[in-house]
C-alpha positions as CSV (number, residue, x, y, z in Angstrom):
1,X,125.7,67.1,29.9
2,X,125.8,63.3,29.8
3,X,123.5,61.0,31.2
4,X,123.6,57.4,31.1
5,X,120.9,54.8,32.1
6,X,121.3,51.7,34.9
7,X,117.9,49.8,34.2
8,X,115.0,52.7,35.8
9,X,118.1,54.8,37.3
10,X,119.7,57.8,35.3
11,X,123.3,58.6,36.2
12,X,124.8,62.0,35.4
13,X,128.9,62.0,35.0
14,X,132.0,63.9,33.4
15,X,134.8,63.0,31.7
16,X,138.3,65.1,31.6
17,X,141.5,63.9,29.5
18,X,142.0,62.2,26.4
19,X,139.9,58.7,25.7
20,X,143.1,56.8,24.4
21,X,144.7,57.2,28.1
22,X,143.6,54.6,31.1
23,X,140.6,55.2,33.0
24,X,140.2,56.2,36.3
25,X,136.6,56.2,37.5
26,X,136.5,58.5,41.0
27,X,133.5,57.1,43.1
28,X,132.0,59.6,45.8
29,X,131.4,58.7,49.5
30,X,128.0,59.3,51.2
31,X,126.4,61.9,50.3
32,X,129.2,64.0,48.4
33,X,128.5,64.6,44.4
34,X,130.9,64.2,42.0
35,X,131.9,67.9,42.1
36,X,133.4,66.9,45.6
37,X,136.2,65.6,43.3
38,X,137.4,68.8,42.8
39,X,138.2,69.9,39.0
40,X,141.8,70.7,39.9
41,X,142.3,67.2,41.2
42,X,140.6,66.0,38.3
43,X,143.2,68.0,36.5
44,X,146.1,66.2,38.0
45,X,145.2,63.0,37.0
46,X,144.8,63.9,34.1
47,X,147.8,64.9,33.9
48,X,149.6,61.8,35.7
49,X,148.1,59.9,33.0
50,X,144.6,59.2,33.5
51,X,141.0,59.5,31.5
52,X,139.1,60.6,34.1
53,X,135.5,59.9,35.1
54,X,133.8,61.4,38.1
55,X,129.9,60.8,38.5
56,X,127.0,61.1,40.8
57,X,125.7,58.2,42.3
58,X,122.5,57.1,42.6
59,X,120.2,60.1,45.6
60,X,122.9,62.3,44.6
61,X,123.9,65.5,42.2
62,X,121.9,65.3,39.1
63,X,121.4,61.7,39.1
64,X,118.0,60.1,39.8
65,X,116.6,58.6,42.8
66,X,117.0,55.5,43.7
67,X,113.8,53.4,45.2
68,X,114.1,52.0,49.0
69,X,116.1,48.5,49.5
70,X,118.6,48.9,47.1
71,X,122.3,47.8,48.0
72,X,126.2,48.2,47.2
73,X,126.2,45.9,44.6
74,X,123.4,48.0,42.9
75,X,125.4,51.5,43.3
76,X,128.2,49.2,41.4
77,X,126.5,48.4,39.0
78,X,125.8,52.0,38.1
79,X,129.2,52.6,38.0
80,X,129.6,49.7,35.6
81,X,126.6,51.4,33.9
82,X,129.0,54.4,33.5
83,X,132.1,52.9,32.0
84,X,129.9,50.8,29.5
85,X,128.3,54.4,28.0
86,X,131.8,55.4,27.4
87,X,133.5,52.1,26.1
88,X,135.7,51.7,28.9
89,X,136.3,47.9,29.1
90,X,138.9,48.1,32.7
91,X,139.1,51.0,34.6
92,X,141.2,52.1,37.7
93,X,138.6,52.3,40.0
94,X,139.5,55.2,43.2
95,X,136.1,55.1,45.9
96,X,136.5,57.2,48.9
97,X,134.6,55.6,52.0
98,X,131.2,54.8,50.8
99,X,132.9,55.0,47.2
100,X,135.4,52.7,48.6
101,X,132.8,50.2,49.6
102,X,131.4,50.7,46.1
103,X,134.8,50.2,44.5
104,X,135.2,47.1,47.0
105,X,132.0,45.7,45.4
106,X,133.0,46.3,41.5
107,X,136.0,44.4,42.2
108,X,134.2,41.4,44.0
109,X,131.2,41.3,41.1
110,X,133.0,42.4,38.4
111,X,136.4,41.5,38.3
112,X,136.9,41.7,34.4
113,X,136.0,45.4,34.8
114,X,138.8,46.5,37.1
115,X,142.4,47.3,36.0
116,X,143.5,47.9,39.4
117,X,141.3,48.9,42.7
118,X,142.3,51.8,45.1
119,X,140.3,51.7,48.2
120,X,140.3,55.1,49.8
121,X,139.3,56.1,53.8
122,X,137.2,53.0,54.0
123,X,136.3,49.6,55.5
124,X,135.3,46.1,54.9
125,X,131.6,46.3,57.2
126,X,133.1,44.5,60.0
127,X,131.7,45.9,63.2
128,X,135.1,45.4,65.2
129,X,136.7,47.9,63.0
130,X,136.8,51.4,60.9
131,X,133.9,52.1,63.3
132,X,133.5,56.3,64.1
133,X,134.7,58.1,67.5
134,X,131.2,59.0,69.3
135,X,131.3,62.7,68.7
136,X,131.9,61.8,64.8
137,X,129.0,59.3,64.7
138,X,126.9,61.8,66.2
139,X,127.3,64.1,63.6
140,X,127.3,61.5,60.7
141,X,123.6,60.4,61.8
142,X,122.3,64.1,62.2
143,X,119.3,64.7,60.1
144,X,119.9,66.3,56.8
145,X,120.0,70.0,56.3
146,X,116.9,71.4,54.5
147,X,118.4,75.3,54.4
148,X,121.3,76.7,52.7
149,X,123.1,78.2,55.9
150,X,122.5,74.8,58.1
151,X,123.8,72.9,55.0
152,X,127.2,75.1,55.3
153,X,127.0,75.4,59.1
154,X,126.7,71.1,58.9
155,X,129.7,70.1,56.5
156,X,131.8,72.7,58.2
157,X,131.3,70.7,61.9
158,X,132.0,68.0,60.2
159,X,135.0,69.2,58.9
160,X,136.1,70.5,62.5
161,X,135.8,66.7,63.6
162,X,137.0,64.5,60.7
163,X,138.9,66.7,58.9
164,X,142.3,66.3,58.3
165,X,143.7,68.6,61.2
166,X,145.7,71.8,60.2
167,X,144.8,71.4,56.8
168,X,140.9,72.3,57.2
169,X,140.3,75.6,54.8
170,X,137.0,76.5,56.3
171,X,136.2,79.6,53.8
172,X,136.9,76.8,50.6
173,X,135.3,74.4,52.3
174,X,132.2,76.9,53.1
175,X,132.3,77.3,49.1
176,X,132.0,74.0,48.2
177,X,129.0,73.1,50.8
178,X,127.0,76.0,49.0
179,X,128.2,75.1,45.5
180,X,126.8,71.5,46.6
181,X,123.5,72.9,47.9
182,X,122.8,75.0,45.0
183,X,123.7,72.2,42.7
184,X,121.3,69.3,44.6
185,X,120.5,69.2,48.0
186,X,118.9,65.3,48.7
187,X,119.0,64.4,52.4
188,X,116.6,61.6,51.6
189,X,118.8,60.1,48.9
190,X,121.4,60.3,52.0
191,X,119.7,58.5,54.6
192,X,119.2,55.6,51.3
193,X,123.0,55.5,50.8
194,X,123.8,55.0,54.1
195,X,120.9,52.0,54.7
196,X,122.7,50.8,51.2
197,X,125.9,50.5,52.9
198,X,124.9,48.9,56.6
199,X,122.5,46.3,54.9
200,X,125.9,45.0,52.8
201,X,127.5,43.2,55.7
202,X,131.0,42.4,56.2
203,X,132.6,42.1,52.7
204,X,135.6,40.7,54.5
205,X,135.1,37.0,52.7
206,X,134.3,38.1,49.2
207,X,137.4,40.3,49.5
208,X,139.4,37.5,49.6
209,X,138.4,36.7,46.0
210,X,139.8,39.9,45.0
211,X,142.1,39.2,41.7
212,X,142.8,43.0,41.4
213,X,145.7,44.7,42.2
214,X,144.9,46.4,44.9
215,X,146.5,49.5,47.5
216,X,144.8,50.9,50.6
217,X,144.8,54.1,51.3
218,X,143.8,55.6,54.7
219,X,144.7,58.5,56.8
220,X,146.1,58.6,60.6
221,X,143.8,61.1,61.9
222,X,140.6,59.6,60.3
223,X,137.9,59.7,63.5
224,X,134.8,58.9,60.9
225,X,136.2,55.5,59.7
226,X,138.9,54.2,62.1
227,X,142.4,53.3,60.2
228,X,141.5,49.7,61.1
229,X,139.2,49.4,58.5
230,X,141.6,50.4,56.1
231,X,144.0,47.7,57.5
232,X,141.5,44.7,57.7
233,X,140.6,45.9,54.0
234,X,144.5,45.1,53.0
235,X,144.4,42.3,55.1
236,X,141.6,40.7,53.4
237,X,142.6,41.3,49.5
238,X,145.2,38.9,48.3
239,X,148.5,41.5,47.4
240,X,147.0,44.5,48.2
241,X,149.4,46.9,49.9
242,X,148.5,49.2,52.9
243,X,149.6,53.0,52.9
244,X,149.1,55.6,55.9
245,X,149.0,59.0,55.3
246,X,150.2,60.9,58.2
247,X,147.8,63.1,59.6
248,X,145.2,63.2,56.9
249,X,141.6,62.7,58.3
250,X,138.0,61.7,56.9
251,X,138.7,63.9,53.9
252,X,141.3,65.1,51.3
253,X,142.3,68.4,50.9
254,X,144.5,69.9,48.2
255,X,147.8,69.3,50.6
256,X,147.7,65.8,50.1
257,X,146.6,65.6,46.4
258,X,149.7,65.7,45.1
259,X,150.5,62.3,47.6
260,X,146.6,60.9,46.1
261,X,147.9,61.5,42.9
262,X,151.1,60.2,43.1
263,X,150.1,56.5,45.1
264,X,147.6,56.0,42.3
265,X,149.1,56.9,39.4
266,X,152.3,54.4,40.1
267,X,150.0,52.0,41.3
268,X,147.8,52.4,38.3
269,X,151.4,52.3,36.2
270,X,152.8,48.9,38.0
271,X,148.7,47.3,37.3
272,X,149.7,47.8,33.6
273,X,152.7,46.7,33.0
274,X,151.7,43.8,35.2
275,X,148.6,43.3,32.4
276,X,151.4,43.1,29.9
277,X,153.3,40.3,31.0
């Protein structure tokens, strides 16, 4: 299994496809480990293209804690970390909401690392948008579970309120929160993440320095971070382009992979021959 060290922090992470194809680092939102990126998706970028590398962040998965105080531009670093233990120079970097923020970052303090950035169900810190309807918020700030069951009973009301609706497989999704569970269950490393992310502030300035190409994704029916995060987010990268995804939610289930897959890997494919010119 490999490991990878950022200073006192051990990062686990995988690697599907061939090494001579671009990289595509997948970053993982609050709480999720990488195995949230499922290994069929995985499987279709590789094959749109893409090396792919999904890893556990920092309080998550297999990877180590991380001490109290720490911040976004630490958990990029990790990532950073990651693609330097696999010689990756420039990666596609894809972050779903907290993974977005984390993305977000990589792209402001490392610009020579990123090939293109694709900022996923996320938001720049601003408190006037992307904020959470109440009912979502409520359950967002619900104290880890400490039980197998409550873990499962917990992602799936989740699900029922920021999922994307109509396209929630409860019995899958059931699956997963076990698998997860079973695999690392670290509702302190949670409660870290999400302190990581308020103490960042509005990135909406530094976003503005932004030299990568850039597209936004978010989804219509997202209740846990409002689409107008996702549009301040374009609106505050030089370029970047905006795209709405009809009736997807706080999540991304396997009917709009093939769409994921798609937006990224032209994206990715317009980044390079844009490098070559």
């Amino acid at each position: 299994m490999p490991y990878c060290q950022a200073g006192e922090i051990t990062l686990y992470y995988e690697v599907f496809g061939d090494r001579n194809r671009p990289t595509l680092v997948l970053i993982n939102g609050l709480s999720n480990q990488c195995i949230h990126y499922r290994d069929e998706l995985c499987v279709l970028f590789v094959a749109a293209g893409f090396r792919v590398i999904r890893l556990d962040n920092r309080d998550t998965g297999l990877s180590s804690d991380g001490p109290e105080g720490y911040g976004l531009s630490d958990m990029a670093a990790d990532v950073v970390a990651v693609l330097d233990d696999v010689g990756c120079q420039r990666a596609h970097v894809f972050g779903v909401s907290l993974g977005g923020m984390i993305a977000q970052t990589i792209a402001i303090e490392h610009p020579n690392r990123v090939a293109s950035l694709i900022s996923v169900m996320s938001t720049t810190g601003d408190p006037d948008v992307g904020q959470p309807t109440p009912q979502a918020k409520a359950l967002l700030l619900t104290p880890g579970a400490t039980g197998r069951e409550e873990a499962i009973a917990q992602h799936l009301a989740g699900q029922r309120v920021w999922g994307s609706p109509g396209y929630v497989d409860e019995e899958s999704q059931a699956a997963l929160a076990g698998l997860a569970f079973d695999r690392a269950s670290r509702p302190a490393g949670v409660a870290r993440q999400y302190r990581a992310a308020r103490r960042d502030g509005s990135r909406t300035a530094r976003l503005a320095r932004v030299q990568a190409p850039t597209v936004v994704i978010h989804g219509t029916a997202d209740t846990l971070i409002d689409p107008s995060g996702g549009r301040r987010t374009a609106e505050a990268i030089p370029g970047a382009r905006l795209i709405l995804i009809e009736g997807m939610g706080h999540d991304y289930p396997e009917h709009f992979w093939p769409r994921l897959v798609l937006e990224t890997a032209t994206h990715a494919l317009e980044s390079e021959a844009e490098g070559t010119t």
